[in-house]
N, C-alpha and C positions, 0 to 999 in steps of 0.2 A: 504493500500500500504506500500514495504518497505520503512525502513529509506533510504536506499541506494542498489539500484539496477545497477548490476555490466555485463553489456557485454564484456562476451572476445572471443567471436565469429565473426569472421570477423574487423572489424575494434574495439579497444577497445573504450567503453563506460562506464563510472561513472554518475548514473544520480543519484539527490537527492530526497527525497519526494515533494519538489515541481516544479520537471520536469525540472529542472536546470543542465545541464553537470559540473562536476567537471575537469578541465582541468590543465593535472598534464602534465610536461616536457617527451620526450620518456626514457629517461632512470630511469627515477622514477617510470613513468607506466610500462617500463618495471618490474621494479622492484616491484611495485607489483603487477603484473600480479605472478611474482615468487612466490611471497609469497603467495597469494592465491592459485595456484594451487600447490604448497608441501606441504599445511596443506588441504588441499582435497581430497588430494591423502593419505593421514593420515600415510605422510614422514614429518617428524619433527614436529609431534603433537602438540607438549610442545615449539615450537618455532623455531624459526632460529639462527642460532649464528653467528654472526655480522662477525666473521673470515670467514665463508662460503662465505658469504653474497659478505664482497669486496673482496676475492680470485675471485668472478663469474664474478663481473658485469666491475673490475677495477685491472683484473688482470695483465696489461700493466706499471700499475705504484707500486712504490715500497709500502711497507707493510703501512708504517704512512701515505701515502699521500691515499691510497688507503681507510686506517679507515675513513680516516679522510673525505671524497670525501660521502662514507657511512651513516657517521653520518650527513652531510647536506642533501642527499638527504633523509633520515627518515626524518628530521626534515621538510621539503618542503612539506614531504607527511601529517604527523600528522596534519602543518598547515592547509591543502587545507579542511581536514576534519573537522578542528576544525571553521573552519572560516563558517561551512555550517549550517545556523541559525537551523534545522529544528534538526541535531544529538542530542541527550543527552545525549552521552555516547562514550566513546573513541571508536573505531576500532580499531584503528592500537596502540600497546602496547609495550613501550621497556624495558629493564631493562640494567645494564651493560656491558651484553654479549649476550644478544636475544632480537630478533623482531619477534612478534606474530599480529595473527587474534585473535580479539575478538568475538569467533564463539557465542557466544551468543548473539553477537548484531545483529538486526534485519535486515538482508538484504535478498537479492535474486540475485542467479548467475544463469546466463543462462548453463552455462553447466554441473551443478550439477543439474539441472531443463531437461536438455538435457539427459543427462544418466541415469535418471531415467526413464525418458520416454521411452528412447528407451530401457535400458533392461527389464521391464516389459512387453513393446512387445514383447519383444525376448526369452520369458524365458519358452515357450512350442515349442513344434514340430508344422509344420504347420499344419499338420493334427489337431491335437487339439485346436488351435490357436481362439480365440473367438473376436468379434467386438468388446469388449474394448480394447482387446489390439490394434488392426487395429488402431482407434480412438488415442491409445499411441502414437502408433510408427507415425502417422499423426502428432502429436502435436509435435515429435521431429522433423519429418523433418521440419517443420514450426518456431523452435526455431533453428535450424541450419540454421545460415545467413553469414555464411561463415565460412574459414576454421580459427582454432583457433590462432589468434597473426598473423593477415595478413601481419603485417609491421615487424615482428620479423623473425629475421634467425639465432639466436644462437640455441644450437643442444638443449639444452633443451626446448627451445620450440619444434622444430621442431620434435622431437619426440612424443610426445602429441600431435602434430597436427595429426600428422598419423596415431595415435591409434584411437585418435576420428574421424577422416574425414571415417577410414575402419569401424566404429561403426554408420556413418551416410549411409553408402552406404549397409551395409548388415541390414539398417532398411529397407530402401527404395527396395531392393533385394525382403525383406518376402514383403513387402505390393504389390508388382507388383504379386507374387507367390501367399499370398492369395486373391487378388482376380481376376486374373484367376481360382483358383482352386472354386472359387465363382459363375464363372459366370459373373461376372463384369467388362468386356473387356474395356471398355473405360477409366475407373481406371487403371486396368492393363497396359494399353500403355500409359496411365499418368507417371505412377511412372518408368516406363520401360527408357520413355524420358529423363527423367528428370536424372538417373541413369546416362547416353549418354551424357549429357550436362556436368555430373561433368566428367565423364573420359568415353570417343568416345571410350578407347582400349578394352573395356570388352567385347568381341570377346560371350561369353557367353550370354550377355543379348542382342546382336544382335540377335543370334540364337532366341533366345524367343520369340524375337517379331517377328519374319519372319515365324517362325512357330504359331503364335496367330494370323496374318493375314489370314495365308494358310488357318487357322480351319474358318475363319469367311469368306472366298471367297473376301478378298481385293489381291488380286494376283499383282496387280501394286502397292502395298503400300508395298506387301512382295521382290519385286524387286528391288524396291526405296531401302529397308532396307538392302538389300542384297551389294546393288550398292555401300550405304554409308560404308559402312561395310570394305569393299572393297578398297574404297578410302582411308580412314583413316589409316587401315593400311599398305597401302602403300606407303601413304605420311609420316608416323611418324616412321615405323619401315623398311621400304623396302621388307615387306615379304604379303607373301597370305595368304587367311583366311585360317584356318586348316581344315584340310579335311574333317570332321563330318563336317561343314556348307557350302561348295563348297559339297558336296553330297544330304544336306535338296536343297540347289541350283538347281542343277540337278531333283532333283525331282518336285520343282518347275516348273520347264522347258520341263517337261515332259519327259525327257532322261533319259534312261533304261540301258544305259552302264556306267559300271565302270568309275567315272573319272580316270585321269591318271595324276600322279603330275609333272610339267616340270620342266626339267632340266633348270637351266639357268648359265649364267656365271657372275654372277653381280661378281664384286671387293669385296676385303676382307673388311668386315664392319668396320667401326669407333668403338672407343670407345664407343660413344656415341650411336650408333645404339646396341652395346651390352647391354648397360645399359638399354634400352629400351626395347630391347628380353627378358631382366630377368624380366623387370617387367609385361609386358604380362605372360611370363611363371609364376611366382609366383603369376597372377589374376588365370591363368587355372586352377592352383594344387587348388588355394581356392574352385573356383568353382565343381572342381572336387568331394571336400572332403565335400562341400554340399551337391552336388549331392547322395553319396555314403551315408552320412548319413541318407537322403532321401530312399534309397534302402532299406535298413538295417533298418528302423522303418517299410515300410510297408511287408519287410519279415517277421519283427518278429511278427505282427500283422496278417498277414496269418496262423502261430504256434500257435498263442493262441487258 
């Protein structure tokens, strides 16, 4: 086991070798939440410089109070490690003007453990896609326990959360897609669910599973999903599903005529209902450019 095993998924976690939490103040775990994920990202490799450092976290107070603010809370942090009987060897490393990861010391991060999983899943077409990777992208979704820095809302987190939250949803995406394309429908509307629980708007992977019901004769499970579909986005954006699944609908229902899309006169949207249209539209266009990628491997596979 590691020296020191580090979650920063969902709620942040420091546990020791012998199963002990290390409990550091929010703005020190803040901080090094920071520092571990910009020497991760292999942004300031060689370290942090102490100037970054309290411009970021103490930018409110002036330059010395702000060093100064800095250098206790390193100090708080170095403590908490050094005080933990089982280390034999610094972590957290400073010199003058830098604050470093000691990557050679032996730990374990869940989301460097997280991204590897998942892009090993990810790194063939579905068509080619083999059950170890399935088996990967499994063990990521299972190391994803929430979304990253859950108590943090400075933009630098919350950027990184976004990237990795779209990197845990387009694992969970291929494992529902291969195995339907498998065969293994009950998986399928596993991970399909589960997709649903983290964001109800993906209007695409409704469709999937309305249409995985239809092929297996659950016709009241494909309505139920149709319904939920439905409600969701009516209740969070004020609009109706898009016409490709009000048409898979129809067909469900056994009707032969063209829907016809209604006119209504709802009031000019809120801000806030725009903001919400964009992010439905910018899930379509994702899906879309899936899809299309999709196309365009089995056209070219036809030509061979």
């Amino acid at each position: 086991m590691a020296q020191i095993r580090i979650r920063l998924l969902g709620r942040v976690q420091i546990i020791n070798e012998d199963g002990q939490q290390v409990h550091l103040p929010p703005i020190v775990q803040n901080l090094f939440a920071y520092i571990v994920l910009s020497q991760y990202r292999n942004q300031f490799r060689n370290g942090l410089r102490r100037e970054l450092l309290a411009n970021l976290f103490w930018e409110d107070q002036p330059e010395r109070n702000a060093r100064r603010c800095l250098s206790t809370a390193i100090w708080r942090l170095r403590r908490e490690f050094q005080l933990q009987p089982t280390l034999t060897s610094d972590f957290i490393t400073t010199t003058s003007d830098k604050v470093s990861l000691n990557l050679e010391f032996d730990h374990w991060l869940d989301i460097d453990q997280f991204e590897q999983a998942a892009i090993f899943g990810l790194n063939k077409s579905l068509e080619t896609m083999t059950n170890e990777q399935a088996e990967s992208l499994e063990k990521a979704a299972t190391l994803y326990t929430g979304d990253l820095l859950e108590d943090c809302y400075e933009d630098w987190a919350i950027q990184e959360r976004e990237r990795l939250h779209l990197l845990y949803l387009r694992s969970l995406a291929r494992l529902m897609r291969y195995y339907r394309r498998n065969g293994r429908y009950d998986e399928c509307v596993q991970w399909g669910q589960q997709i649903l629980q983290t964001d109800p708007l993906r209007e695409q992977i409704h469709r999937e599973l309305i249409m995985l019901y239809m092929e297996n004769g659950q016709r009241g499970l494909a309505i139920h999903q149709y319904e939920t579909c439905q409600q969701v986005l009516k209740r969070e954006l004020n609009i109706e599903p898009m016409t490709e699944t009000r048409l898979l609908y129809a067909q469900l229902m056994g009707e032969k005529r063209p829907l016809s899309i209604p006119l209504t006169a709802d009031p000019a949207p809120t801000m806030d209902q725009l903001l919400h249209q964009l992010k439905v539209a910018m899930i379509h266009l994702d899906d879309a450019q899936t899809q299309l990628k999709h196309i365009q491997t089995m056209i070219a596979q036809l030509d061979e």
